[in-house]
N, CA and C atoms as an extended XYZ file, in Angstrom:
300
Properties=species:S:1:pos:R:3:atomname:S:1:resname:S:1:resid:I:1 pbc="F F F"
N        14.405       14.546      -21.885 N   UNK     1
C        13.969       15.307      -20.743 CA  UNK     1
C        13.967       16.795      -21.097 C   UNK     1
N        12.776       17.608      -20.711 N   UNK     2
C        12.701       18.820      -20.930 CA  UNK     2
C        13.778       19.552      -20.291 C   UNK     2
N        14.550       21.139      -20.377 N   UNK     3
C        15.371       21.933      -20.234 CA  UNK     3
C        14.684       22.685      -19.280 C   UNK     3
N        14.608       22.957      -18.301 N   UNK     4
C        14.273       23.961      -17.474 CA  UNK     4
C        15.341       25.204      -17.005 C   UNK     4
N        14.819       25.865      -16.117 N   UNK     5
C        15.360       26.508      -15.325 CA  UNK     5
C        15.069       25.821      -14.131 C   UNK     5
N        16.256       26.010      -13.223 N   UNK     6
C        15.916       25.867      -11.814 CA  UNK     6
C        15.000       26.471      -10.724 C   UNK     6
N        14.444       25.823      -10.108 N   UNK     7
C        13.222       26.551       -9.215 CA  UNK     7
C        13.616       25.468       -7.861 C   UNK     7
N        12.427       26.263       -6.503 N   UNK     8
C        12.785       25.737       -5.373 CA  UNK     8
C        11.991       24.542       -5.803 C   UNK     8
N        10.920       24.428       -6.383 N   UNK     9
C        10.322       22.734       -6.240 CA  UNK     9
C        11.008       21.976       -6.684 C   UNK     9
N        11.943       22.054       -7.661 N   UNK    10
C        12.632       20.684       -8.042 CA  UNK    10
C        13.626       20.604       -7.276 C   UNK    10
N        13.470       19.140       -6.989 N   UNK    11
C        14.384       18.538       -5.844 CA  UNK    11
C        15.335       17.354       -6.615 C   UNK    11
N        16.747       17.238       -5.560 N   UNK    12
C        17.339       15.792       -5.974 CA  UNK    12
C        16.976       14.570       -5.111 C   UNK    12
N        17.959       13.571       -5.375 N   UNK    13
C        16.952       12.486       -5.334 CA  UNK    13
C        17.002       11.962       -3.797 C   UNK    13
N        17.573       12.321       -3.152 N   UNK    14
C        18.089       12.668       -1.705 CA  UNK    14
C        16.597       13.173       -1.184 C   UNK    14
N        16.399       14.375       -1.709 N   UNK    15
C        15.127       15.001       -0.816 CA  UNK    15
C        13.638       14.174       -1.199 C   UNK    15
N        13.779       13.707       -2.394 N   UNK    16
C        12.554       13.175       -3.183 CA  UNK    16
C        12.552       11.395       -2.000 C   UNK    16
N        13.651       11.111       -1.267 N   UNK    17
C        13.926        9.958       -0.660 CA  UNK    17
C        13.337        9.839        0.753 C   UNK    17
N        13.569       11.206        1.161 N   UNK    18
C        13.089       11.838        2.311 CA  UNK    18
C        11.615       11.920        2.350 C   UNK    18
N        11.749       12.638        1.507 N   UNK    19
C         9.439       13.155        1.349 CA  UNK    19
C         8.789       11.647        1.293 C   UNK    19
N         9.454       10.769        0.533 N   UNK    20
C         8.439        9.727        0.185 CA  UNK    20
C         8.667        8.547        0.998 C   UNK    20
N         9.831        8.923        1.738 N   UNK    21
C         9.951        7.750        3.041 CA  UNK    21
C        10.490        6.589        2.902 C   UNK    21
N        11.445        6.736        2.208 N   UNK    22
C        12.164        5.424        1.705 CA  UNK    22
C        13.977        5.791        2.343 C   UNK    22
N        14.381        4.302        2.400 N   UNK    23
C        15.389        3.800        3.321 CA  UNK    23
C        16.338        4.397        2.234 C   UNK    23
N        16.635        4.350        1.167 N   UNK    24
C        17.489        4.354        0.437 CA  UNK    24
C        16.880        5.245       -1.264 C   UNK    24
N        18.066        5.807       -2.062 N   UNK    25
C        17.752        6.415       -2.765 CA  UNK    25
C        17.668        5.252       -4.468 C   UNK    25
N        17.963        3.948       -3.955 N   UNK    26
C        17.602        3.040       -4.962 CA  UNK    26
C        16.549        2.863       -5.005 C   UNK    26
N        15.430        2.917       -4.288 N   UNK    27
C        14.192        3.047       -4.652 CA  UNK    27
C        13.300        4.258       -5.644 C   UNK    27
N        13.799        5.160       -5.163 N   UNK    28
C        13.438        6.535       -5.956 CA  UNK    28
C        14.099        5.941       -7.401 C   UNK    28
N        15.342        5.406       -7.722 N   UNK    29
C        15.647        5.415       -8.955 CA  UNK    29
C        15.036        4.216       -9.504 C   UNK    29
N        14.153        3.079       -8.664 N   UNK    30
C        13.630        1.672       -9.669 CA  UNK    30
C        12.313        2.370       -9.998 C   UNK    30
N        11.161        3.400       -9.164 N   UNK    31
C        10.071        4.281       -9.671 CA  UNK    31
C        10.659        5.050      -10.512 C   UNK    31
N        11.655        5.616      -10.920 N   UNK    32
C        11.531        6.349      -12.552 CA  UNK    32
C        12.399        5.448      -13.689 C   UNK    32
N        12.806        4.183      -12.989 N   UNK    33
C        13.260        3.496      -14.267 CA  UNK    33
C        11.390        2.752      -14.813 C   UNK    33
N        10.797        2.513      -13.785 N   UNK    34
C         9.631        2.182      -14.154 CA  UNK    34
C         8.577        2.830      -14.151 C   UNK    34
N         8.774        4.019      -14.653 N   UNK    35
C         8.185        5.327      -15.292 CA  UNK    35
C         6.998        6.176      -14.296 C   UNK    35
N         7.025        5.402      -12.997 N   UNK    36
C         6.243        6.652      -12.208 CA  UNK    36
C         6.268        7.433      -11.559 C   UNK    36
N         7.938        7.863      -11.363 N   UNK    37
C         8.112        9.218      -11.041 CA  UNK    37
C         9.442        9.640      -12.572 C   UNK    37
N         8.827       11.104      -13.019 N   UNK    38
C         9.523       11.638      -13.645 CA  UNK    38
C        10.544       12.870      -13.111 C   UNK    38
N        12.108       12.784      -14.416 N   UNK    39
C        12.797       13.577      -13.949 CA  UNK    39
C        13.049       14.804      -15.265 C   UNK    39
N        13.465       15.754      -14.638 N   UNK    40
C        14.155       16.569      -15.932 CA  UNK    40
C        14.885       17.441      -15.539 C   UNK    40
N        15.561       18.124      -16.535 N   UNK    41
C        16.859       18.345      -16.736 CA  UNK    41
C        16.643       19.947      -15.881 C   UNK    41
N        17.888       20.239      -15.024 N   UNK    42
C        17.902       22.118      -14.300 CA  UNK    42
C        19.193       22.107      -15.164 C   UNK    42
N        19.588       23.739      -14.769 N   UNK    43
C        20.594       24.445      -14.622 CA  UNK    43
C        21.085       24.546      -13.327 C   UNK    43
N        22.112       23.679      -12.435 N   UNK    44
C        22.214       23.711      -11.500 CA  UNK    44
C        23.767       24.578      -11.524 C   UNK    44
N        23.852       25.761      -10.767 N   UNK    45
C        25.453       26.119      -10.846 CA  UNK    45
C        26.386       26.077      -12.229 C   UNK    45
N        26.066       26.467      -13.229 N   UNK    46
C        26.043       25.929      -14.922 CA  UNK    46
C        26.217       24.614      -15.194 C   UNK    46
N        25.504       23.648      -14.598 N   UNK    47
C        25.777       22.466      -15.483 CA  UNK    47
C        24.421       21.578      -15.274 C   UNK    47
N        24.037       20.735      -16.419 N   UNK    48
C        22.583       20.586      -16.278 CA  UNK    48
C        22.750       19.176      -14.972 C   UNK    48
N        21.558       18.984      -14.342 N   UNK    49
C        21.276       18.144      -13.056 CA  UNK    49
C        19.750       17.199      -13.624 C   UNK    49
N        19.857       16.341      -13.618 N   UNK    50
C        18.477       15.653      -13.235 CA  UNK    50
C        17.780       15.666      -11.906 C   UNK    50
N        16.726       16.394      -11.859 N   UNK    51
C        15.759       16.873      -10.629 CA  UNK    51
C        14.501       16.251      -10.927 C   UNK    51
N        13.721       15.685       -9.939 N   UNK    52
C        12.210       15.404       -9.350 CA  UNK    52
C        11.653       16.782       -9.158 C   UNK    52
N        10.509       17.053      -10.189 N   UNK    53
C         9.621       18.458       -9.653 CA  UNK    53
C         8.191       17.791       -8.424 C   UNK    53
N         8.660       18.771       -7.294 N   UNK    54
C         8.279       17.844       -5.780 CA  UNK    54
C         6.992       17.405       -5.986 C   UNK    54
N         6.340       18.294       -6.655 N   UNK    55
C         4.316       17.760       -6.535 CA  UNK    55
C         4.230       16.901       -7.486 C   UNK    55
N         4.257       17.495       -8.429 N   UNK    56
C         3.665       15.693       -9.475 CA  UNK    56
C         4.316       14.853       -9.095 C   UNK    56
N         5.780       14.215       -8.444 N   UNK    57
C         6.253       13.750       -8.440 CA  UNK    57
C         5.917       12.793       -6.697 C   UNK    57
N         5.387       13.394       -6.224 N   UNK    58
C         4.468       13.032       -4.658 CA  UNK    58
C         2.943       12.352       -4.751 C   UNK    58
N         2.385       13.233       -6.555 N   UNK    59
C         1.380       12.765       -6.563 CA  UNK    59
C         1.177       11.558       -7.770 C   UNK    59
N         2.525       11.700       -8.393 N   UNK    60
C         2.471       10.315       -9.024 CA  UNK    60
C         2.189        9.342       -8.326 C   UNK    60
N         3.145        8.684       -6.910 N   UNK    61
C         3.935        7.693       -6.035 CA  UNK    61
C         2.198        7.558       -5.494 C   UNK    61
N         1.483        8.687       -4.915 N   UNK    62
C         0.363        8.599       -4.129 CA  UNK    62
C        -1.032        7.756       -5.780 C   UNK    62
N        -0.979        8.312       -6.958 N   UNK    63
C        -1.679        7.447       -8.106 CA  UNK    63
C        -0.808        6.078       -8.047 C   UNK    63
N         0.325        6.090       -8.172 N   UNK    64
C         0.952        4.325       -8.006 CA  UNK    64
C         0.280        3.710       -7.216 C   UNK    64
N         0.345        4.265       -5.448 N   UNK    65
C         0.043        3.111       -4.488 CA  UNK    65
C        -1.388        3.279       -4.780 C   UNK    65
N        -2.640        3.923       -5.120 N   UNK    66
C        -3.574        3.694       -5.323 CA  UNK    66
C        -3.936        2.148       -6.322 C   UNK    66
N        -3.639        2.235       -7.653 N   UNK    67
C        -3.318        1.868       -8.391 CA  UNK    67
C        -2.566        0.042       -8.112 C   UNK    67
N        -1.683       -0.025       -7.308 N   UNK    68
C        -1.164       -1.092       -6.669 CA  UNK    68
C        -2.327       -1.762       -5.448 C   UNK    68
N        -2.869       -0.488       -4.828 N   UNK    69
C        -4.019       -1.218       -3.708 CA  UNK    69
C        -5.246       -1.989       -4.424 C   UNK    69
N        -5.528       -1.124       -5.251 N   UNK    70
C        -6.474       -1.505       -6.319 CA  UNK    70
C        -6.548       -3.077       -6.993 C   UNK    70
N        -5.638       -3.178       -7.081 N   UNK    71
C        -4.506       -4.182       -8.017 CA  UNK    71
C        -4.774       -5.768       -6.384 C   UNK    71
N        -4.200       -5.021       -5.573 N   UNK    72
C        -3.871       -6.076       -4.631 CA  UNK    72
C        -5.186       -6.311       -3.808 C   UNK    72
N        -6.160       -5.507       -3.838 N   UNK    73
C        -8.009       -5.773       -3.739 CA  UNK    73
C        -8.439       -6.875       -4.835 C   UNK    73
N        -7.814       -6.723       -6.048 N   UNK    74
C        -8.446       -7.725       -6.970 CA  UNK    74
C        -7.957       -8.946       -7.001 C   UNK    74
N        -6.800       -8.988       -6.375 N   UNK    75
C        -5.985      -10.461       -6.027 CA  UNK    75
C        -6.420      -11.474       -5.129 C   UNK    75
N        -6.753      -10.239       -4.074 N   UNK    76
C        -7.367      -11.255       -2.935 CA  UNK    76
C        -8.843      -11.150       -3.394 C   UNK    76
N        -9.486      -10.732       -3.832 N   UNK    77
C       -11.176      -10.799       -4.158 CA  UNK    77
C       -11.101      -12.258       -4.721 C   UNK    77
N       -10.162      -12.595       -5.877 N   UNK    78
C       -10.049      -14.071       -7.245 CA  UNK    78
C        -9.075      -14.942       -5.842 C   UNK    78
N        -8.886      -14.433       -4.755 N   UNK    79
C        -8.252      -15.702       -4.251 CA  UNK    79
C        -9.152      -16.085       -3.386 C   UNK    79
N       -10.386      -15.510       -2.817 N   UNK    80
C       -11.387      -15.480       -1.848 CA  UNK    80
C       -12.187      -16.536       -2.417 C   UNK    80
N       -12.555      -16.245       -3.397 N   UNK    81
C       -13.883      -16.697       -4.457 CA  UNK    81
C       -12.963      -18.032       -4.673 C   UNK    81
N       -11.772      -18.004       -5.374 N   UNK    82
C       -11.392      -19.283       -5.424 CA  UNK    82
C       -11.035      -20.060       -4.363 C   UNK    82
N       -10.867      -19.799       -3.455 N   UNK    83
C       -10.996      -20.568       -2.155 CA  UNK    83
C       -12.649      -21.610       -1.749 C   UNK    83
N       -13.676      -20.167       -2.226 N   UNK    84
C       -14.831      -20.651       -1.978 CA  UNK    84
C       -15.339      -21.580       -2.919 C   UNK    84
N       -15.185      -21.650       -4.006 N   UNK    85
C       -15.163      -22.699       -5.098 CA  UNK    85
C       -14.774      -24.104       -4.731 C   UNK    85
N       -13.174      -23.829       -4.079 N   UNK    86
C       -12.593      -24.613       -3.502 CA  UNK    86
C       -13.327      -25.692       -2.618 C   UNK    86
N       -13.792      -24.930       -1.502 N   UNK    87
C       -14.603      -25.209       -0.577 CA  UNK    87
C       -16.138      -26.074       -1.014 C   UNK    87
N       -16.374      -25.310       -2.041 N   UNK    88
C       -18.024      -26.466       -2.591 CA  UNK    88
C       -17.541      -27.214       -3.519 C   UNK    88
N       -16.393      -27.336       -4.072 N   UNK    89
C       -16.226      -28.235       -4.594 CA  UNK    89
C       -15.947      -29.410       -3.804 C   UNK    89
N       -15.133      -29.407       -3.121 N   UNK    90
C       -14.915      -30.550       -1.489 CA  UNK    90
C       -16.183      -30.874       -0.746 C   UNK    90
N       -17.331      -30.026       -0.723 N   UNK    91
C       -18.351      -30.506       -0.069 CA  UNK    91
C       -19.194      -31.437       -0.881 C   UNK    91
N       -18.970      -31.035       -2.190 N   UNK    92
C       -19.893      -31.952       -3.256 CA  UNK    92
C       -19.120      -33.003       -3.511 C   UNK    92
N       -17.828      -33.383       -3.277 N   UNK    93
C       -16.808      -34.487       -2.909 CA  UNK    93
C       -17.244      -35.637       -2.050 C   UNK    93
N       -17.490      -34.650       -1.071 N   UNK    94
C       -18.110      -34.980        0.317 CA  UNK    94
C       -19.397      -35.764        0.448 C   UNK    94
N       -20.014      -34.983       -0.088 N   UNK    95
C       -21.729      -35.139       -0.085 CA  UNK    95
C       -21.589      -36.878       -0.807 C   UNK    95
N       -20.640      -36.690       -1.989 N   UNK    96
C       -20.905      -37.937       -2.916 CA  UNK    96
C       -20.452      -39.188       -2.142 C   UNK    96
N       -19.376      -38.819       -1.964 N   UNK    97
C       -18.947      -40.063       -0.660 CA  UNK    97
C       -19.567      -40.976        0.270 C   UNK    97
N       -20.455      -39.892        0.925 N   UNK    98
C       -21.745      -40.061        1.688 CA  UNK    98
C       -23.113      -41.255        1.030 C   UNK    98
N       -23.047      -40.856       -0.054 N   UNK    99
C       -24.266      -40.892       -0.543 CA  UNK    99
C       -23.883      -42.625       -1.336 C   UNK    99
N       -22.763      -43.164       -1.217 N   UNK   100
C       -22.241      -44.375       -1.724 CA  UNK   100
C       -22.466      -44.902       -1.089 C   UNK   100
């Protein structure tokens, strides 16, 4: 993690919990164990702190859920179509049945 100086945008994980609307601050920490929000290192009161810098870190979470909607559009698109497959395949089931 890079060395900074401290500034007002970097936040801890408390405020980063707040902005992004989550119940608990275990969530903020499973998005940067799974790399889409990043942290790095302040000078907080002399001793270094791991901080969320507030904007990339708002506009990561906002590229994730894009990214996840995206994701969950293509799930249901292959479950639609396979449904409908589904569906003519049972009618041509059907049809044959008939036709005996």
């Amino acid at each position: 993690m890079p060395e900074i100086a401290f500034e007002e945008n970097y936040v801890d994980v408390k405020f980063i919990k707040r902005v992004l609307g989550f119940e608990s601050v275990r969530r903020v920490q499973q998005l940067t164990q799974d790399g889409v929000l990043n942290t790095c290192e302040v000078k907080v009161g002399g001793r270094k702190a791991s901080r969320y810098d507030l904007f990339p870190s708002v506009i990561s979470y906002i590229k994730y859920l894009k990214a996840r909607l995206r994701r969950h559009k293509v799930i249901l698109k292959n479950k639609r179509l396979s449904r409908r497959c589904r569906q003519r395949l049972i009618s041509k089931v059907q049809k044959q049945k008939w036709r005996k």
